[in-house]
PDB file as gemmi writes it, atoms N, CA and C in Angstrom:
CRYST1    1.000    1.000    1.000  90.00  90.00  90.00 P 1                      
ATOM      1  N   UNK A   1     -11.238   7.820 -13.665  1.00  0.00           N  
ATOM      2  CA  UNK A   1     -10.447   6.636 -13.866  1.00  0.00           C  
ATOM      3  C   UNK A   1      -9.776   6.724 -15.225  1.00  0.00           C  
ATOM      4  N   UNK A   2      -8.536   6.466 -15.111  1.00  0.00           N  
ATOM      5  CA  UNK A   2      -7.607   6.380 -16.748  1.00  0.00           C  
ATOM      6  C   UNK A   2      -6.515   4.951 -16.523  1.00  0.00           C  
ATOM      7  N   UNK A   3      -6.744   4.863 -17.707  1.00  0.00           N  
ATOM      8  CA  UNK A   3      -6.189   3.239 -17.773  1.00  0.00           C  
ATOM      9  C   UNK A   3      -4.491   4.283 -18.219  1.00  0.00           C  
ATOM     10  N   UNK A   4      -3.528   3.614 -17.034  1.00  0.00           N  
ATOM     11  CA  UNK A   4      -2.695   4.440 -17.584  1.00  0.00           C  
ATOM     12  C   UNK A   4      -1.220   3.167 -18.023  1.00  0.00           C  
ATOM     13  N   UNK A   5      -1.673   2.079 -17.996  1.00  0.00           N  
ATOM     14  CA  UNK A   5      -0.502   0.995 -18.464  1.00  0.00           C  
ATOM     15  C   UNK A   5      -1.218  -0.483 -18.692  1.00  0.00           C  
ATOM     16  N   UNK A   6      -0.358  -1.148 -19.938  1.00  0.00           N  
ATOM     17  CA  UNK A   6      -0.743  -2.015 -19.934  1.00  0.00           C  
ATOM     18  C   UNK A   6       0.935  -2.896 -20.676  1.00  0.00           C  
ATOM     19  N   UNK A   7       0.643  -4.232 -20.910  1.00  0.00           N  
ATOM     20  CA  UNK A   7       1.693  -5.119 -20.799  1.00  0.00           C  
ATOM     21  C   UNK A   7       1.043  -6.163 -21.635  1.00  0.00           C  
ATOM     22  N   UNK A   8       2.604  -6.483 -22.933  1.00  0.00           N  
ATOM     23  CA  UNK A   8       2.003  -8.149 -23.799  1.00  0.00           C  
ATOM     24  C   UNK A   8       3.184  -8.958 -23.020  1.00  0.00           C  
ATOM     25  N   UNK A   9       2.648  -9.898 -22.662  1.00  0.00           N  
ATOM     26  CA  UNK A   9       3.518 -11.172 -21.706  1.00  0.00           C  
ATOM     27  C   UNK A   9       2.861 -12.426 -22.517  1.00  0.00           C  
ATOM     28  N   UNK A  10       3.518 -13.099 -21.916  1.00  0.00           N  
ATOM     29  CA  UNK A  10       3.286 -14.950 -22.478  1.00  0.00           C  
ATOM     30  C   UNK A  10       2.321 -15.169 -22.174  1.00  0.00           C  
ATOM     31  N   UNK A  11       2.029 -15.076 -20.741  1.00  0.00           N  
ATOM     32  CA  UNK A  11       1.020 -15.523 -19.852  1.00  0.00           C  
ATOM     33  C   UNK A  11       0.845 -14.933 -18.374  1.00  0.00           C  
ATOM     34  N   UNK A  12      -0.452 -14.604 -17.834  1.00  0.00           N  
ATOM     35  CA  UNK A  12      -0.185 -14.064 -16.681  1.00  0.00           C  
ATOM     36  C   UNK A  12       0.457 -14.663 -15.570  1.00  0.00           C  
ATOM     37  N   UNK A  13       0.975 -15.019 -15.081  1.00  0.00           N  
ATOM     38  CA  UNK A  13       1.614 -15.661 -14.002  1.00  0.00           C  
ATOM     39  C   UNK A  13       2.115 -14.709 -12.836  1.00  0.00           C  
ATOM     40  N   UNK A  14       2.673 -14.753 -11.586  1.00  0.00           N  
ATOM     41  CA  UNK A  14       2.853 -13.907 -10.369  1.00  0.00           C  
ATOM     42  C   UNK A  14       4.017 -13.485 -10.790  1.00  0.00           C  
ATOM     43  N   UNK A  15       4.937 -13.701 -11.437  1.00  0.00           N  
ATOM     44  CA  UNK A  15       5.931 -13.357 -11.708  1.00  0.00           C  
ATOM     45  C   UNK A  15       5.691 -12.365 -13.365  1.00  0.00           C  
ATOM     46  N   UNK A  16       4.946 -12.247 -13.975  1.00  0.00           N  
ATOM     47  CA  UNK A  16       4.836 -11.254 -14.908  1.00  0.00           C  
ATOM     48  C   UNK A  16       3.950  -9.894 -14.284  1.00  0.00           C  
ATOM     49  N   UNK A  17       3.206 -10.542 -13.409  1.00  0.00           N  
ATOM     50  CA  UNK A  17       2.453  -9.293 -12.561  1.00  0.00           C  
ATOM     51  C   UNK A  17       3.005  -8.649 -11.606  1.00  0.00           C  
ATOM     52  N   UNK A  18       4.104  -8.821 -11.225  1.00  0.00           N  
ATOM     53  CA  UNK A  18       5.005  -8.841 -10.087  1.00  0.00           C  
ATOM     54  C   UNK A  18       6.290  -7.537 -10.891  1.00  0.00           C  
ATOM     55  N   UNK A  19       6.489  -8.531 -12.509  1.00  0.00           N  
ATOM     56  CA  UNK A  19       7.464  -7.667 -13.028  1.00  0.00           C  
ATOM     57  C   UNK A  19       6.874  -6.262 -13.768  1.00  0.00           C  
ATOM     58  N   UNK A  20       5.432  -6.342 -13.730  1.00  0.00           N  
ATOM     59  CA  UNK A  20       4.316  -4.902 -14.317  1.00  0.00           C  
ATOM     60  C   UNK A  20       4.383  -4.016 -13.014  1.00  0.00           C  
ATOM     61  N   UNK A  21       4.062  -4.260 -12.192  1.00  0.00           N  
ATOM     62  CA  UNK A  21       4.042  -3.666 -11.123  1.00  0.00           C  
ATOM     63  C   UNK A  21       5.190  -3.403  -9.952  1.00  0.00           C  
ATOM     64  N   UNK A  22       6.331  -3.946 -10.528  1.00  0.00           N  
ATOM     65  CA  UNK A  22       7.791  -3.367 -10.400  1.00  0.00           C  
ATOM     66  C   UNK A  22       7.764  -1.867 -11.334  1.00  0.00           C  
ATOM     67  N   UNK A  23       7.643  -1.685 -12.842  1.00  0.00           N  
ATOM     68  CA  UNK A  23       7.750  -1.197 -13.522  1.00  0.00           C  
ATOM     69  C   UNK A  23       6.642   0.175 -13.345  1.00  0.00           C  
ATOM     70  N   UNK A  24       5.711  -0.364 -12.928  1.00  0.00           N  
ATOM     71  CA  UNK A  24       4.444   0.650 -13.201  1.00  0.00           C  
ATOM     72  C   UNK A  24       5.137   1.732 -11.483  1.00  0.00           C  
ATOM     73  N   UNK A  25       5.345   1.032 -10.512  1.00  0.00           N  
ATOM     74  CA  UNK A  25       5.550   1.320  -9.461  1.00  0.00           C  
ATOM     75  C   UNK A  25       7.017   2.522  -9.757  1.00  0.00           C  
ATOM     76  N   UNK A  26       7.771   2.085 -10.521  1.00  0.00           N  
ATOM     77  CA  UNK A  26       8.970   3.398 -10.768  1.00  0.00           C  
ATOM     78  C   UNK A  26       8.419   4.104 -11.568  1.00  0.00           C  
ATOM     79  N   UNK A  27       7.888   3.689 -12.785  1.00  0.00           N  
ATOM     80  CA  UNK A  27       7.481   4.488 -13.875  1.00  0.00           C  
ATOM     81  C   UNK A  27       5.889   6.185 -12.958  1.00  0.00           C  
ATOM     82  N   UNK A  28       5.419   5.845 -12.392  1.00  0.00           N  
ATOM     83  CA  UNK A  28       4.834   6.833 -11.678  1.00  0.00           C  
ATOM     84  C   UNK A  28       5.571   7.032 -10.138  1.00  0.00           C  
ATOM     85  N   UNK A  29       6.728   6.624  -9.885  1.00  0.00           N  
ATOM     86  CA  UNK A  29       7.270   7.604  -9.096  1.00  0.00           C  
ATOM     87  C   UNK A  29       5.904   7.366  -7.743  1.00  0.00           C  
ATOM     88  N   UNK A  30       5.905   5.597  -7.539  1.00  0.00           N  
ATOM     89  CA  UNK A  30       5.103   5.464  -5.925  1.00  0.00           C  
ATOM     90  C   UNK A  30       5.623   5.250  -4.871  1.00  0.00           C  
ATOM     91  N   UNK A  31       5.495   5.863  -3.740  1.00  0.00           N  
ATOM     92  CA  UNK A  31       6.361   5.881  -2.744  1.00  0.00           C  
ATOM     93  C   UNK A  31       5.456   5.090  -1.559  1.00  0.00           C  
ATOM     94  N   UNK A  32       5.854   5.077  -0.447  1.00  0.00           N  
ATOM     95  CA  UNK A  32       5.530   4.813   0.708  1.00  0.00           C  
ATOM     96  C   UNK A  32       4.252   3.550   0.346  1.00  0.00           C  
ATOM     97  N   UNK A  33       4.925   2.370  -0.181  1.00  0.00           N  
ATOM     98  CA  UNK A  33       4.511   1.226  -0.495  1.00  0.00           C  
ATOM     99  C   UNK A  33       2.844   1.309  -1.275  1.00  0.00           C  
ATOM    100  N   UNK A  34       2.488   2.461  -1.895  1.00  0.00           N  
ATOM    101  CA  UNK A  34       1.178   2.503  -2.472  1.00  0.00           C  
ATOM    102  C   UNK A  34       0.523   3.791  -1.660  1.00  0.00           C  
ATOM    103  N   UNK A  35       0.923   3.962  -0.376  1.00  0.00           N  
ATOM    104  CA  UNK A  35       0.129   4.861   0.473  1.00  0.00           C  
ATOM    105  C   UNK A  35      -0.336   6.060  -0.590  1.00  0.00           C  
ATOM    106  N   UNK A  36      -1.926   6.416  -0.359  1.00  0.00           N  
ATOM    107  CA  UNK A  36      -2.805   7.459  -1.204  1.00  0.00           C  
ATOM    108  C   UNK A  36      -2.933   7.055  -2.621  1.00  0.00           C  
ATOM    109  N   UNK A  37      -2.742   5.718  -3.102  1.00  0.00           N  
ATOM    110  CA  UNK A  37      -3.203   5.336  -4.433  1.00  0.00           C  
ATOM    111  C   UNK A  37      -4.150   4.545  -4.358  1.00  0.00           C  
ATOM    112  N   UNK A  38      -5.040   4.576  -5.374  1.00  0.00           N  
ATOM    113  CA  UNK A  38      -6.129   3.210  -5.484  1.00  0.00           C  
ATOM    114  C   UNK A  38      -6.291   2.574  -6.699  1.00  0.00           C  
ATOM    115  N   UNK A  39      -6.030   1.363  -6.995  1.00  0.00           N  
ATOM    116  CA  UNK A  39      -6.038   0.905  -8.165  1.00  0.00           C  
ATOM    117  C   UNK A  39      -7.284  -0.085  -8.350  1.00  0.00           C  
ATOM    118  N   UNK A  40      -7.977  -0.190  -9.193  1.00  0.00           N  
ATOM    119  CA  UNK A  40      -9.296  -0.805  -9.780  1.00  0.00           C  
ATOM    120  C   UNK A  40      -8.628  -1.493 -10.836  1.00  0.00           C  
ATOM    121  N   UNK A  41      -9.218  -3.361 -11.047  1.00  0.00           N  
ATOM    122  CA  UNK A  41      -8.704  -4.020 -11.391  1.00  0.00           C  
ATOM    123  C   UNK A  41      -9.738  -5.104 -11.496  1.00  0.00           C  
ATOM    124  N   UNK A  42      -9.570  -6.329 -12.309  1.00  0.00           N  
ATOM    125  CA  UNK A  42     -10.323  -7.503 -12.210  1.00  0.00           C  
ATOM    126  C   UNK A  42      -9.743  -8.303 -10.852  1.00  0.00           C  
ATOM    127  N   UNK A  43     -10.302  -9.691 -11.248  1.00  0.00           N  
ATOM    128  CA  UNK A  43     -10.153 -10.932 -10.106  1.00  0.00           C  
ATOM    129  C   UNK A  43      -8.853 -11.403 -10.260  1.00  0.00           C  
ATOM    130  N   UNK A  44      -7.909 -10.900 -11.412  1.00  0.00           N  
ATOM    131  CA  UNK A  44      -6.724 -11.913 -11.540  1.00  0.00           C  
ATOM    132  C   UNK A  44      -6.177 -12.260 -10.604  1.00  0.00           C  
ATOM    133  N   UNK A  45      -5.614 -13.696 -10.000  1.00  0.00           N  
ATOM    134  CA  UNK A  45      -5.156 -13.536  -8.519  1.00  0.00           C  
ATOM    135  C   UNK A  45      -3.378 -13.066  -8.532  1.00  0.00           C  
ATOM    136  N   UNK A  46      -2.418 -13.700  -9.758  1.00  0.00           N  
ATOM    137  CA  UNK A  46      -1.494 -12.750  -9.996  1.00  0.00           C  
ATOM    138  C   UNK A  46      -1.214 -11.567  -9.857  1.00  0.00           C  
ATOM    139  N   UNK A  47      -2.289 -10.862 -10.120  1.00  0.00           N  
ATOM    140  CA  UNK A  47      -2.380  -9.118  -9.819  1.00  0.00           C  
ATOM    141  C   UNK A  47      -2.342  -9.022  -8.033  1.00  0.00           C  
ATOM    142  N   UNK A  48      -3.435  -9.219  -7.828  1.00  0.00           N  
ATOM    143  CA  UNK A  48      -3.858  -9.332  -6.054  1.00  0.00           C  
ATOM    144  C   UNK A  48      -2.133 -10.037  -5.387  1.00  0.00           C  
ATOM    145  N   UNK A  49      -2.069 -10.942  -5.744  1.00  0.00           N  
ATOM    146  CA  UNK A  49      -0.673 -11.161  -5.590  1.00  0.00           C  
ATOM    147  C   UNK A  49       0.534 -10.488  -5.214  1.00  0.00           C  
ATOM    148  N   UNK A  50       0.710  -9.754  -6.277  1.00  0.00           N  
ATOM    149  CA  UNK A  50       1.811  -8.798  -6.874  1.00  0.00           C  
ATOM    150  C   UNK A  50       1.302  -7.325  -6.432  1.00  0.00           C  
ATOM    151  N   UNK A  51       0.071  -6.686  -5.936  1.00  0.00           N  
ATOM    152  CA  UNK A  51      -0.378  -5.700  -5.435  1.00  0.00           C  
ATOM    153  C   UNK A  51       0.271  -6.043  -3.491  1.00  0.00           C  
ATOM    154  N   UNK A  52      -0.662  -7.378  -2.995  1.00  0.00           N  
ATOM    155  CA  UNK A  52       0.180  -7.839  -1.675  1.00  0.00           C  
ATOM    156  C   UNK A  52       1.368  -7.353  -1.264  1.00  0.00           C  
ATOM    157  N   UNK A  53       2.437  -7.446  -2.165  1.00  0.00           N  
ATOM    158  CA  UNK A  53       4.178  -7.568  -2.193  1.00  0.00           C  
ATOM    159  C   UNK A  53       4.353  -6.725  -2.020  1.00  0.00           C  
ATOM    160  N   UNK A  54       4.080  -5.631  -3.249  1.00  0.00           N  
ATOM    161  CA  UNK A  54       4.882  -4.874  -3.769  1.00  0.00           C  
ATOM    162  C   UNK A  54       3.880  -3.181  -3.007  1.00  0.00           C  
ATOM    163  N   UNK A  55       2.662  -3.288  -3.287  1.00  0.00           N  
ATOM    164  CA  UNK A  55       1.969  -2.122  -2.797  1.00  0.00           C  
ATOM    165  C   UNK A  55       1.157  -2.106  -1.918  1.00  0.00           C  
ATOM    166  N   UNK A  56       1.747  -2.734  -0.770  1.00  0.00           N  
ATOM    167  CA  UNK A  56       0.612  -3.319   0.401  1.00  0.00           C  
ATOM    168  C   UNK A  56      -0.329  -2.379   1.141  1.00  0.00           C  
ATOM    169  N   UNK A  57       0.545  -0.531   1.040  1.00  0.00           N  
ATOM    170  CA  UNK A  57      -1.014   0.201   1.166  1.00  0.00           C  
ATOM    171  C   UNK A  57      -1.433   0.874   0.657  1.00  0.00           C  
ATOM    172  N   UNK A  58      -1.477   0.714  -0.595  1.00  0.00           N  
ATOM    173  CA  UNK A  58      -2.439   1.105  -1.606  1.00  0.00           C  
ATOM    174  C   UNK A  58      -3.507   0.182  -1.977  1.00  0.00           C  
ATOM    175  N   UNK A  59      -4.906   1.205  -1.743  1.00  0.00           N  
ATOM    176  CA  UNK A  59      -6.257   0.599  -1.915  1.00  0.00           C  
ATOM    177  C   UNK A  59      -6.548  -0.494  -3.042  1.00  0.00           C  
ATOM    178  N   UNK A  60      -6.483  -1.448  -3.157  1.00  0.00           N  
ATOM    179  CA  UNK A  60      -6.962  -2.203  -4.727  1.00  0.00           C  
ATOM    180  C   UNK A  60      -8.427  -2.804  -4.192  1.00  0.00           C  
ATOM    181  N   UNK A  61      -9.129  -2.045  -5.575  1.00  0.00           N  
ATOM    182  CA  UNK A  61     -11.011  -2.457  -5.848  1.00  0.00           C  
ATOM    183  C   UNK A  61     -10.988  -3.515  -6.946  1.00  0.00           C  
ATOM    184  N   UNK A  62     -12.023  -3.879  -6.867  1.00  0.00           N  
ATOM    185  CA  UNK A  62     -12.228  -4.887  -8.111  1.00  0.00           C  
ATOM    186  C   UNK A  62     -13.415  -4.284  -8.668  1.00  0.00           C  
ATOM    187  N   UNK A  63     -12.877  -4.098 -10.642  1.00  0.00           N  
ATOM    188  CA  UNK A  63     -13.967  -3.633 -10.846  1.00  0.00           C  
ATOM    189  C   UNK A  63     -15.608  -3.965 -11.009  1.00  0.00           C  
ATOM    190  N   UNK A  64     -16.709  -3.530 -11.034  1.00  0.00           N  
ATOM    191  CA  UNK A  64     -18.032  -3.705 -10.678  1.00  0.00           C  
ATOM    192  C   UNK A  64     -18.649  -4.852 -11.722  1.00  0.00           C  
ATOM    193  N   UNK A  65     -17.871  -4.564 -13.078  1.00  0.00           N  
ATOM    194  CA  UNK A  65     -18.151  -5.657 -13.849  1.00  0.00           C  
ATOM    195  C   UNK A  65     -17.415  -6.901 -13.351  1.00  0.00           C  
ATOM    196  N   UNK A  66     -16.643  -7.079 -12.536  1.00  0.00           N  
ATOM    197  CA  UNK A  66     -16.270  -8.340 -12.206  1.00  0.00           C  
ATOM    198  C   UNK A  66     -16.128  -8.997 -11.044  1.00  0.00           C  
ATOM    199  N   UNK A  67     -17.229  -8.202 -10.142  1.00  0.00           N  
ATOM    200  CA  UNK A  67     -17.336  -9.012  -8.684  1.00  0.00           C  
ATOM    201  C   UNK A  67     -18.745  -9.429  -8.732  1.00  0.00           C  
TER     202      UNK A  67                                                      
END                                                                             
């Protein structure tokens, strides 16, 4: 596991997680809506959100410290 992005915003909201994961999504060059990625993550529901939309099949876990 490598933490490979992170983001200073105002506040999390669906629309700042939405615009990270626009960005993160070109910036590594993901194709076929997430297909063969897995991303590990907390409970934020913004994230889960913005994962829904944008990378609907790529795996998202929640990490162990936070379920």
């Amino acid at each position: 596991m490598y933490p490979v992005a992170w983001a200073v915003v105002e506040r999390e909201t669906n629309d700042t997680w939405k615009w990270f994961i626009a960005l993160l999504i070109k910036d590594l060059e993901i194709n076929d809506n997430g297909a063969g990625w897995v991303f590990i993550s907390d409970q934020q529901k913004g994230l889960i959100n913005a994962m829904k939309d944008y990378l609907p099949n790529a795996e998202h876990r929640m990490c162990a410290r936070h379920i």
